[in-house]
C-alpha positions, -999 to 999 in steps of 0.1 A, spaced: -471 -184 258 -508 -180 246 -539 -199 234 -538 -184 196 -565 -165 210 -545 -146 244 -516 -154 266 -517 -177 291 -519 -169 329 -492 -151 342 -467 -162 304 -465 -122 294 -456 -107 330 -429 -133 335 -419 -131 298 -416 -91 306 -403 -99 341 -370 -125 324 -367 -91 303 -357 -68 331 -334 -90 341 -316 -91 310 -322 -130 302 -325 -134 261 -350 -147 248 -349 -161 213 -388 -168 197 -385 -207 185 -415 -215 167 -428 -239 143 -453 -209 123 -451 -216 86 -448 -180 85 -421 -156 85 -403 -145 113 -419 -108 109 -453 -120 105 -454 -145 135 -439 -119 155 -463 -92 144 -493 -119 149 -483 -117 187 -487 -79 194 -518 -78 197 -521 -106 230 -491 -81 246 -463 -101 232 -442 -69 214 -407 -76 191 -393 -53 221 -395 -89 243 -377 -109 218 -340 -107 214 -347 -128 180 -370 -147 161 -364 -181 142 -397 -197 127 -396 -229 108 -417 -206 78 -387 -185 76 -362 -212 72 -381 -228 42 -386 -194 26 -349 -192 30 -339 -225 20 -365 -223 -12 -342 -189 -24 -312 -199 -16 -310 -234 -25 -277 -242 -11 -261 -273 -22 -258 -302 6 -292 -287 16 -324 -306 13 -340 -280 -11 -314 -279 -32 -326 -307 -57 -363 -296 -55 -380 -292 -85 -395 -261 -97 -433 -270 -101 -449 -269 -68 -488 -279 -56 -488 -254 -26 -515 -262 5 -519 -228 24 -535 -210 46 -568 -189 34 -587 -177 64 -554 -167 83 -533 -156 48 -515 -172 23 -480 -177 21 -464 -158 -1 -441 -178 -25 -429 -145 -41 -392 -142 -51 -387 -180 -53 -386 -191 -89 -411 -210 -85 -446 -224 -103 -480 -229 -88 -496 -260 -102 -533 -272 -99 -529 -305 -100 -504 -322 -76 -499 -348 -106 -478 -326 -120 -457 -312 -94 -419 -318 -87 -427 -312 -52 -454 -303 -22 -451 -277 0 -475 -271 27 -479 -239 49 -513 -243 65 -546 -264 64 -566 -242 50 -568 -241 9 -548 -246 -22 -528 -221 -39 -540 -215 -75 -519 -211 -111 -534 -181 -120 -530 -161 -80 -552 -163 -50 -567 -197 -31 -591 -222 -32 -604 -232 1 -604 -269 11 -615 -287 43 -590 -305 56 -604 -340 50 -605 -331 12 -565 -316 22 -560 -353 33 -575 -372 8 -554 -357 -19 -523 -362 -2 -530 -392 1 -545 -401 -34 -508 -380 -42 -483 -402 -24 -506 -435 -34 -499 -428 -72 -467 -409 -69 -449 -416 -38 -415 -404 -46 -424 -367 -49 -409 -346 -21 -435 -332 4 -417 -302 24 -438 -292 57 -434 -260 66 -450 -264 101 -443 -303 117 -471 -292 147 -500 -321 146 -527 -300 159 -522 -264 181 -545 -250 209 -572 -229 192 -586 -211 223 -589 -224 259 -586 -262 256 -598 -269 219 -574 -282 194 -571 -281 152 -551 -305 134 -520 -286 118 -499 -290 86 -478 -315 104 -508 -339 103 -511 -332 69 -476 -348 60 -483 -375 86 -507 -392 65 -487 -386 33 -458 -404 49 -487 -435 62 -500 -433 23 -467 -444 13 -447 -405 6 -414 -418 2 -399 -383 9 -414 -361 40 -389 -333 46 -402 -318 82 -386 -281 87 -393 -273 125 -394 -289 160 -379 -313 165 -359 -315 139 -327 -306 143 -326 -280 117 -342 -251 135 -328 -259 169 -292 -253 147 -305 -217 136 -313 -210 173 -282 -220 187 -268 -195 158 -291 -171 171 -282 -173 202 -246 -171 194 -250 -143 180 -262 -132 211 -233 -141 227 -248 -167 249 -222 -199 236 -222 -223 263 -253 -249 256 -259 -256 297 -271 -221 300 -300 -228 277 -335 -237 282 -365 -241 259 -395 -238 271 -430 -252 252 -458 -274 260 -455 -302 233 -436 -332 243 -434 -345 206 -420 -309 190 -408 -294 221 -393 -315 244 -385 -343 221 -366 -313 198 -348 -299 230 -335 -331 244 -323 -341 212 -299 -313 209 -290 -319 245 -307 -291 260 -325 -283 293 -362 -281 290 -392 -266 305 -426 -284 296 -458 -257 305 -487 -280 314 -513 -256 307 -511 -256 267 -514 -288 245 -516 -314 274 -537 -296 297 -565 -320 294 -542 -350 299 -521 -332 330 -542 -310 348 -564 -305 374 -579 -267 383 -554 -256 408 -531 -286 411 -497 -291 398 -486 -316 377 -475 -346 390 -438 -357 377 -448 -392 376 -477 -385 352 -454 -362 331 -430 -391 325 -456 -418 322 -473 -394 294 -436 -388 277 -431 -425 280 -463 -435 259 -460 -414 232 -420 -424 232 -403 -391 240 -378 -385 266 -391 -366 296 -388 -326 303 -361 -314 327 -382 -292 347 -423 -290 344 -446 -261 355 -485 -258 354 -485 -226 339 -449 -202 325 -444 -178 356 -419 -163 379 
């Protein structure tokens, strides 16, 4: 729908536009954050909670999962000791409520969780910024020496559109290389695992929209959203103008199908059911 910076052409007319016609719409995202705060992040590029029928963010899921700890679940046999990598610039995840403890040194934690790309959550409150090559480099020192600790990722996205066509690596590269370093244990809440498209099929139940063929997720990542979509059997819409832009398009031309599916093919995801340049009526 947007850039991180505003939406994209003609995304919060048709958004508004599938509104009036009383289509739901269900917010799937893979923000570390919770469902309130990714919403509320939007407002200000147009995008309102009044547009969303519901919101389900991989950030809210892990906050959920981290409280409740329900057996069968994979947090249930996390530890308690956690080395948290955060967000700094853009906020801090809050680990409030959780029963858990901050440690310094990922040596001695029973787990990793990483929210953002930005820092490291300290013992005694607040956080120490990192660059994200230093980010890496302990991960990966981490999983070298201890490579059966559980790393949970609270945002499987390998880089996002920062503005126009730029991209910045994202917390999902992070656990990436933990897994390459030898991380026995990557836990990957989001797209396209099949544990967030489950909550928005509950969502959309809820909704009272029950019959799968009358779904369609829309994104513009082939490995999160498309891959995610077709692997729970849904009908997808890939929006050329986001993440593959520089791959896909040309100014003013459509996408070709063939170069879609030859894309999909290399990077060994199954091709989108429908594809449009940009998300409009």
């Amino acid at each position: 729908m947007h850039d991180g910076q505003q939406p994209y052409p003609g995304a919060l007319e048709c958004v508004r536009a599938l509104r009036a016609r009383g289509v739901r719409i269900v917010m799937l995202s893979n923000s570390s954050k919770r469902a309130d705060r990714t919403v509320g992040s939007l407002a200000p590029m147009g995008f309102g909670a009044e547009l969303f029928d519901g919101v389900v963010t991989s950030g809210e899921l892990v906050h959920r999962g981290l409280r409740d700890r329900k057996a069968g679940s994979v947090f249930a046999p996390l530890g308690r000791r956690v080395w948290h990598v955060t967000w700094a610039r853009r906020g801090t995840v809050s680990l409030e409520g959780l029963g858990l403890q901050v440690v310094d040194d990922p040596g001695e934690a029973e787990f990793i969780l990483v929210h953002g790309v930005e820092g490291v959550a300290r013992s005694e409150g607040g956080v120490a910024e990192c660059e994200y090559a230093d980010l890496q480099r302990a991960l990966q020192e981490a999983a070298e020496k201890r490579p059966g600790v559980p790393l949970v990722c609270a945002n499987p996205d390998f880089e996002t559109v920062a503005g126009g066509r730029a991209t910045k690596a994202m917390p999902g590269a992070l656990a990436r290389a933990y897994a390459k370093a030898g991380g026995e244990n990557v836990v990957l809440i989001g797209k396209p695992e099949p544990l967030i498209y489950d909550a928005c099929l509950d969502e959309a139940e809820r909704l009272g929209v029950r019959d799968a063929s009358k779904i369609c997720a829309v994104g513009d990542s082939l490995h999160h959203d498309i891959a995610g979509a077709a692997g729970m059997s849904l009908d997808c819409l890939l929006v050329t103008c986001g993440l593959h832009a520089g791959e896909l398009q040309q100014a003013g031309v459509s996408p070709e199908p063939q170069a879609v599916a030859e894309l999909a093919a290399r990077m060994g995801v199954p091709p989108p059911t429908h594809v449009c340049s940009s998300l409009t009526l």
